[in-house]
N, C-alpha and C positions, 0 to 999 in steps of 0.2 A: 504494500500500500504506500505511495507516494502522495502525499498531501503537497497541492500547487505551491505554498509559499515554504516549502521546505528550500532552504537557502544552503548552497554547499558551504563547507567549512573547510579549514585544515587541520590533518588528524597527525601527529606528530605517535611514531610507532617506534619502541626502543624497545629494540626485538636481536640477539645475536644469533639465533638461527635462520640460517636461509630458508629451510622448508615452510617455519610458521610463516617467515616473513612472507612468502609466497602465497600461503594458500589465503594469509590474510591480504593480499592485494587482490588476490583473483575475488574474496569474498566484496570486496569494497567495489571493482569493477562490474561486477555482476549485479549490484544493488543500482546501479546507472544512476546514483544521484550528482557525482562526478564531484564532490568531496576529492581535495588534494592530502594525499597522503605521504608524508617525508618518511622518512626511514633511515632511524642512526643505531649504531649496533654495541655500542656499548655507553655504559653509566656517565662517563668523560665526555663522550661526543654530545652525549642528550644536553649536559649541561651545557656546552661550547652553543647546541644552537638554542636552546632556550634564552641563554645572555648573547647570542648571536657574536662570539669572540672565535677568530679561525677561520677557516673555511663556512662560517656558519653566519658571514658579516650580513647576508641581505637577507636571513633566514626569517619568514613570518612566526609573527607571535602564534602558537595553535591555540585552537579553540577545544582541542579535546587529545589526551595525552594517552594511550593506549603503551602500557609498563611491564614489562617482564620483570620478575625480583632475581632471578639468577643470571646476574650480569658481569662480566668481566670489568675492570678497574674502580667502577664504584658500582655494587649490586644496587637493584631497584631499590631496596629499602632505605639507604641513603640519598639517591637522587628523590624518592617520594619525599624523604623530610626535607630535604634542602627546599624544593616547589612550596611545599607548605608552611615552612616558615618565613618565605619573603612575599612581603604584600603585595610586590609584582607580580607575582606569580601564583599568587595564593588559589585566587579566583578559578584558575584552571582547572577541570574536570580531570581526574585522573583513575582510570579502569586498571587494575591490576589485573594483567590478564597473563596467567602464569598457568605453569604445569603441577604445582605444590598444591595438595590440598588438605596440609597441615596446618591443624586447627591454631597454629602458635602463630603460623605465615598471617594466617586472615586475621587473627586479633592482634599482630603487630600493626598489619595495614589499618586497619581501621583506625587505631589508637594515634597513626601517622597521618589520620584525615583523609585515607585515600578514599572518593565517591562509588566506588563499586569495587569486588573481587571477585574474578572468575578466572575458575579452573577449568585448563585450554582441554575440552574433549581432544579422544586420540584418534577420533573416527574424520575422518577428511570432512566429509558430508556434516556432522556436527559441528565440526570446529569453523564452516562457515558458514553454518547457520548460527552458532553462536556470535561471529564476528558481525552478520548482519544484522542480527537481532540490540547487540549496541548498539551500530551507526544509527538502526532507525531511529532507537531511543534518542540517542541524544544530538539528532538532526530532525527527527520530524513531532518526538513530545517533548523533549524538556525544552526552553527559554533558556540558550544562553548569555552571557553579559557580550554589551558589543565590544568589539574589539578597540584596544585602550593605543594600539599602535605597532 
């Protein structure tokens, strides 16, 4: 279901596997809302384009942070607290969407303000239906804040 004033967004994915990263682009393509999806593969990079420092200087602000927590140089769960403790960045929706479905993972995230936690099914066919089932949420029900720049 695509509601007319559904507005694409940029969806910022900090993903170190190629596979998820994949099947989550093909799930985002297939939803044709045409949402830009960046893709940085580890804890460091995410930061670099979130404050847009490096290769990351013309990087847009995203409007939705899609987090892996098992991540190479700084794991998801530091870059989630780092987002949520600067007021620049506070505002940003952040989906932990990981393979961990240890009850200690989801009540760190939470406690770290992350907006959702899902664990990534292993079935191709779920895992992008679970990906589309975010986008729609929070491109065609939730109201995000406009973009501050």
């Amino acid at each position: 279901m695509t509601l007319p004033d559904a507005t694409p967004i940029d969806v910022l994915l900090v993903e170190d596997d190629p596979g998820d990263e994949l099947m989550t682009r093909e799930a985002f393509e297939d939803n044709k809302i045409g949402n830009t999806l960046h893709v940085v593969r580890d804890g460091e990079e995410a930061l670099d384009f979130l404050y847009r420092r490096g290769a990351h200087t013309g990087a847009p602000q995203p409007d939705l942070i899609l987090l892996d927590l098992n991540l190479p140089k700084y794991d998801g769960r530091q870059v989630l607290e780092k987002i949520k403790s600067d007021p620049e960045l506070v505002h940003i929706p952040v989906v932990v969407l990981t393979t961990s479905s240890a009850e200690e993972d989801i009540l760190r995230s939470y406690k770290l303000h992350a907006n959702a936690y899902v664990t990534k099914p292993v079935d191709l066919d779920q895992f992008i239906a679970a990906v589309r089932q975010i986008d729609d949420f929070f491109v065609q029900v939730v109201r995000l804040p406009h973009r501050s720049g």
